[in-house]
C-alpha positions in Angstrom: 14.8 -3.7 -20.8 17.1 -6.6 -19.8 16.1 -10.3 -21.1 16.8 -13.1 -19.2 15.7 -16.8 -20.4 14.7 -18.4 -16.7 15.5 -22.1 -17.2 13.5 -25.1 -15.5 10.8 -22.6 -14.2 8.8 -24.1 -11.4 5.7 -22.7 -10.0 6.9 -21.3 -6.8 9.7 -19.8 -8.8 7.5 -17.3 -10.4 5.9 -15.0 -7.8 9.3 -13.3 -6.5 11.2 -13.3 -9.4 8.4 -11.5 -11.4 7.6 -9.3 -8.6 11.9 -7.8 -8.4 11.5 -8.1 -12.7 8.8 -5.4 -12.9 10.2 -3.2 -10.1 13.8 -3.4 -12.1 12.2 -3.2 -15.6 14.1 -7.1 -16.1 11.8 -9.4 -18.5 12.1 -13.2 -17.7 11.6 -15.4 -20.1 10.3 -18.6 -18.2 10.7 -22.0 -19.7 9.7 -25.2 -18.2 12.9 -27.1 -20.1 15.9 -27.6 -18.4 19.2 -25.5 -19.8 21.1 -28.1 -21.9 22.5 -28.6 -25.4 19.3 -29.1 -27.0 17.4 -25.9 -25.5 20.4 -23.6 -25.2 18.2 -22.2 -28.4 15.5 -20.7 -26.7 17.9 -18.3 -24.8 18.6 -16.7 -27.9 17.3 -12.8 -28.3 18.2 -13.0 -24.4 20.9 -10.9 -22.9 21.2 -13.3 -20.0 20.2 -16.9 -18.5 18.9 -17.5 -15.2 19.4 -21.4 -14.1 19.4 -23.5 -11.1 21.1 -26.7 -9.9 19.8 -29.5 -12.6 20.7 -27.4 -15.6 23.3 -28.3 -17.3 25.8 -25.5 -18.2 28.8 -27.8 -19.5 31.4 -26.5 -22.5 28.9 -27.0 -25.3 26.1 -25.3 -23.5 28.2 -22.0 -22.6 30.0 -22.0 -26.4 26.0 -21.8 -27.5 25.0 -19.2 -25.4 27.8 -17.2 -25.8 27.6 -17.2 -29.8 23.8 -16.1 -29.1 24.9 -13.2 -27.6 24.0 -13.7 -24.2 26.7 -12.2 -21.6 25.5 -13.8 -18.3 24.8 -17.0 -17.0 22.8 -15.6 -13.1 22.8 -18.9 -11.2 19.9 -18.6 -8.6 21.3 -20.8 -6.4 24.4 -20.9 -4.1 26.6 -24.2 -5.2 28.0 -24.1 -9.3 29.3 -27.6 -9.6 26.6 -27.7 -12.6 28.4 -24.6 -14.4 31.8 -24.8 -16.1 33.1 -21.9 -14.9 36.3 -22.7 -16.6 34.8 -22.9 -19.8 33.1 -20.0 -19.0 36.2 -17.7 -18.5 36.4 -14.8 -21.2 33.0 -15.5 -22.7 30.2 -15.4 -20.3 30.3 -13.5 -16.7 28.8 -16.3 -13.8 26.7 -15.2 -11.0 25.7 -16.6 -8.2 23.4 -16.1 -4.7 26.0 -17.5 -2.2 24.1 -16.8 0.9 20.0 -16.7 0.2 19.1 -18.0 3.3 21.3 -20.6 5.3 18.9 -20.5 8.0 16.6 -22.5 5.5 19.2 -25.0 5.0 20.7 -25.7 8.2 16.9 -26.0 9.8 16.1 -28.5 7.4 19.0 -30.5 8.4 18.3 -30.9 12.2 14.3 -31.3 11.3 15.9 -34.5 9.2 18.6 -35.6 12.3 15.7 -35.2 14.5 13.1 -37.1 12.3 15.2 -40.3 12.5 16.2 -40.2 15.5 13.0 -39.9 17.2 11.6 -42.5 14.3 8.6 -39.2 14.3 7.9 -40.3 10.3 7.4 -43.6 11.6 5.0 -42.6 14.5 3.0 -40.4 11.7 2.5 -43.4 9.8 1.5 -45.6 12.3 -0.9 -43.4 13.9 -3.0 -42.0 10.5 -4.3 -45.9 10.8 -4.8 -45.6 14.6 -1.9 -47.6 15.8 -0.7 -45.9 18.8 1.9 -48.8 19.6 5.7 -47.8 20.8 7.5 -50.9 20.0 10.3 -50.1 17.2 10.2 -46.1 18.2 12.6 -46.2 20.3 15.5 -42.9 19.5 18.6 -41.6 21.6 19.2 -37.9 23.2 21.2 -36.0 21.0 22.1 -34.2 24.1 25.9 -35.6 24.6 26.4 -36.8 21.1 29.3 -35.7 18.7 28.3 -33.8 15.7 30.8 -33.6 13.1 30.1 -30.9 10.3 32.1 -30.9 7.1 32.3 -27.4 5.9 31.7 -24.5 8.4 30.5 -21.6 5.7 27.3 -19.4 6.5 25.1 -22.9 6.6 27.5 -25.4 8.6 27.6 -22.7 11.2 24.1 -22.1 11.3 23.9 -26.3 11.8 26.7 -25.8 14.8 24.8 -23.4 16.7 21.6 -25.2 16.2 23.6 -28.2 17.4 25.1 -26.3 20.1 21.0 -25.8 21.6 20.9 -29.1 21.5 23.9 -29.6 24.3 26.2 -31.8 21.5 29.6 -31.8 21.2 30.8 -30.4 18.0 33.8 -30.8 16.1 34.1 -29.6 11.9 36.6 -30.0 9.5 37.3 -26.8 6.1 40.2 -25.9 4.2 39.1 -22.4 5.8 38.9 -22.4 9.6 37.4 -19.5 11.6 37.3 -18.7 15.4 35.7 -20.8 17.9 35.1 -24.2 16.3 36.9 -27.2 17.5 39.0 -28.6 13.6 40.1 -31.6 13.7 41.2 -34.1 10.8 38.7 -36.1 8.2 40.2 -39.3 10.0 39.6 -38.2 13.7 36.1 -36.6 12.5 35.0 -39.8 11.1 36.4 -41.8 14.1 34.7 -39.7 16.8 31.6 -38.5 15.3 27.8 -40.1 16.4 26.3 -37.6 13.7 28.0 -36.7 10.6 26.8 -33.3 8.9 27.9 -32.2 5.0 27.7 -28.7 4.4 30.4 -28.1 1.8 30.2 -27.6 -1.8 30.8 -30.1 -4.6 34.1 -30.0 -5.9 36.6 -33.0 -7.9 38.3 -32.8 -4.7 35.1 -33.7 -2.4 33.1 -35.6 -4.6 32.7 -38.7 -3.0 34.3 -37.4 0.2 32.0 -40.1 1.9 32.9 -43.6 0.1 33.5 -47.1 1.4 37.2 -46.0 2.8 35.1 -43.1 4.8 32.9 -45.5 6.1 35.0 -47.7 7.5 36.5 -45.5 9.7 33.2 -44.4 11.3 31.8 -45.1 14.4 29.1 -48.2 14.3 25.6 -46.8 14.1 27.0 -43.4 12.7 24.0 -41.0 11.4 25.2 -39.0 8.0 23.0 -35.8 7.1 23.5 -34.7 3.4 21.8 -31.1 2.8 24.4 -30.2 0.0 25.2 -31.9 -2.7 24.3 -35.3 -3.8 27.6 -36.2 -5.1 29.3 -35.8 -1.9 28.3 -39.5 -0.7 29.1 -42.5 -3.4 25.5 -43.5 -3.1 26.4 -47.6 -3.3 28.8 -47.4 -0.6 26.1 -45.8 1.7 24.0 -48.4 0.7 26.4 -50.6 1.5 27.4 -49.5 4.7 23.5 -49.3 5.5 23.3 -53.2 5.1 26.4 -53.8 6.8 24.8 -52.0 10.0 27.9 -49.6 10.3 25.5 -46.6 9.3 22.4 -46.4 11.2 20.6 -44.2 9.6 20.8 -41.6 6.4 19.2 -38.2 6.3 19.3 -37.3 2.5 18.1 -33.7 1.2 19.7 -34.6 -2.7 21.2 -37.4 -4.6 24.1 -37.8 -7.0 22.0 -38.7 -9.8 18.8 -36.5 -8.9 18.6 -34.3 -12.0 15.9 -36.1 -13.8 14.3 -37.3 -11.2 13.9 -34.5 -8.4 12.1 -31.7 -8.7 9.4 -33.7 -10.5 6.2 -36.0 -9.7 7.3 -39.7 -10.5 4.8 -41.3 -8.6 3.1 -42.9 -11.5 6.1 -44.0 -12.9 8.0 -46.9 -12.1 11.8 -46.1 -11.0 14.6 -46.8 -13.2 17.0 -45.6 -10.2 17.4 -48.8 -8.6 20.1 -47.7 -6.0 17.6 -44.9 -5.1 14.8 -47.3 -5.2 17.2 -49.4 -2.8 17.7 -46.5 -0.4 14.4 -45.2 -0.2 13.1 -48.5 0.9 15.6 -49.0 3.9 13.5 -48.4 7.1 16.6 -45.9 8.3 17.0 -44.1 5.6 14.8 -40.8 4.7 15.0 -38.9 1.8 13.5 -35.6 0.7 14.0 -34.1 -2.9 16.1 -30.9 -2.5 13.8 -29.0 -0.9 16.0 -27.6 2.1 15.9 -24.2 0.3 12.3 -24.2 0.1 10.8 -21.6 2.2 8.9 -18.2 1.3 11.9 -16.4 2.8 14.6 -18.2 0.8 12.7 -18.0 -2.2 12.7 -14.1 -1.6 15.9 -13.7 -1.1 16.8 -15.7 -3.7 14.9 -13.8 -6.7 15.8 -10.3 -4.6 20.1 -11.3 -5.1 19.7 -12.7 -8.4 17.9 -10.0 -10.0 20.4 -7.2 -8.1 23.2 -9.7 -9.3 21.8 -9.3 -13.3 21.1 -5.2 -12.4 25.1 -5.0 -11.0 26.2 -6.8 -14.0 24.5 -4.5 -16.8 24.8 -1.2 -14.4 28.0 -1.3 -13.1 30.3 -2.3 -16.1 30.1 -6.0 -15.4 31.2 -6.0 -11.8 29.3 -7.8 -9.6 30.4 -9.0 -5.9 28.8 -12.5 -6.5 30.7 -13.2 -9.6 32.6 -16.6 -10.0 35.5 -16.2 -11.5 38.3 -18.4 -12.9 40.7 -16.3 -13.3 43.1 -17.7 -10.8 41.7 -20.6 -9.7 40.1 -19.2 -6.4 36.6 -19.0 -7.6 34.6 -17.6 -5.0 37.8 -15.3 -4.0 40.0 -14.0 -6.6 37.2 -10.6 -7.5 36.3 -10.0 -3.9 40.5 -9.7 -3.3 41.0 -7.7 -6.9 38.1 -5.6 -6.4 37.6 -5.4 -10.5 35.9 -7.3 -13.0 36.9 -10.9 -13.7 38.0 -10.3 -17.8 
């Protein structure tokens, strides 16, 4: 029987993952606590470690694990920013669900573009207290509008077509073009576009893609959708552009500094995240807590690829066609094109 120590374990978590465990003879060890130095501990007796975005998998973390014996680190998630797969390199193999369900993703994009837009969280306040009054609802068609999406994997194209319904104009920017998208610089994508889209992963070269520089170059009354990761926008230049009136609205699914804060009920406890405080109370800006991914079918898919991604690991001699390797640099790549196991 395989042992895997399942890291900040949340109720909805459970069902799947223990349904794929007992059909694969895989024993999850489910913990509450997030992975970090402290609790790198209670992996130990565990052949592997199942975590998600807010763990914290940094040098320390991995040098624990791997002197506890535990060969894999199964990321149920698609982005690793929170992993050091570097670190990792000739110690621990790192997995990963790339593609669980971009549909999920993508969807919960538009449903926030077209929430502010059409000021519909506005209207559903007013009208639980019977106020059926117009004034201050007023939106605009998207129907015309540019749309510019940064990154065009499996999610950002799902977001095009979506977009594409809508009649909008579309243009993207990635390092890694394919067929039938209009590409066009950061500069001229920033200049042009009504409705800015992020769908690329966290890396040191696109953290803080979007920062006062960014801004400036936007169109007046620009609307920026963040449904990756939270890093991606340098939250106190948003902020900033938000009072300045050159952004007209924020539609934000995570948050650079969300790890101790999403995920979890805070509601009787008084914010120490001022800048979120800040954003949260702008009448244009809406935020929900990285919950894009949440839907019964992700979450299958999701516990369905992790656990064949632990079962390919232990059956097949390590190899695994989700593994990140460092090995050359080219993370998601380098395997896939060597067609062997990373060390």
């Amino acid at each position: 029987m395989i042992k895997v120590a399942f890291y900040d374990t949340k109720a909805y978590d459970k069902p799947s993952f223990e349904h794929y465990g007992a059909i694969h003879d895989i024993q999850f060890r489910f913990l509450e606590t997030k992975l970090n130095k402290d609790t790198a501990t209670l992996a130990e007796g565990c052949d592997a470690v199942c975590v998600f975005v807010n763990d914290s998998v940094d040098a320390d973390v991995i040098e624990q694990l791997y002197h506890s014996g535990v060969k894999l680190i199964a990321l149920r998630s698609a982005g690793y920013n929170n992993v050091d797969v570097r670190a990792a390199f000739g110690k621990i193999h790192v997995v990963h669900v790339p593609a669980y369900s971009p549909y999920a993703v993508a969807e919960h994009a538009m449903a926030l573009l077209l929430t502010s837009v059409r000021r519909i969280h506005k209207a559903y306040n007013r009208t639980r207290e019977f106020n059926f009054s117009l004034s201050g609802l007023t939106g605009f068609d998207l129907h015309g509008k540019t749309v510019g999406v940064i990154g065009t994997g499996k999610i950002g194209r799902i977001f095009i077509d979506i977009c594409r319904g809508f009649g909008m104009k579309v243009i993207a920017y990635d390092l890694y073009p394919v067929e039938g998208i209009d590409y066009v610089s950061l500069e001229t994508l920033f200049a042009e576009s009504d409705v800015i889209s992020l769908h690329c992963p966290l890396t040191e070269d696109t953290k803080h893609m979007i920062n006062s520089s960014a801004i400036e170059k936007m169109k007046k009354g620009v609307v920026i959708v963040n449904t990756s990761r939270g890093a991606l926008i340098d939250a106190e230049a948003l902020l900033d552009g938000i009072k300045s009136r050159k952004i007209g609205a924020a539609c934000l699914d995570v948050y650079e500094e969300e790890a101790d804060i999403f995920f979890e009920d805070r509601s009787g406890h008084i914010m120490d995240d001022e800048l979120l405080s800040l954003l949260i109370s702008m009448p244009n800006v809406i935020v929900t807590s990285h919950q894009a991914f949440l839907t019964e079918d992700a979450l299958n898919n999701i516990a369905e690829t992790t656990v064949n991604n632990i079962l390919s690991y232990y059956n097949n001699d390590g190899m695994c066609d989700n593994e990140l390797c460092y090995r050359c640099g080219n993370i998601e790549r380098c395997k896939k094109e060597r067609k062997q196991r990373c060390f």
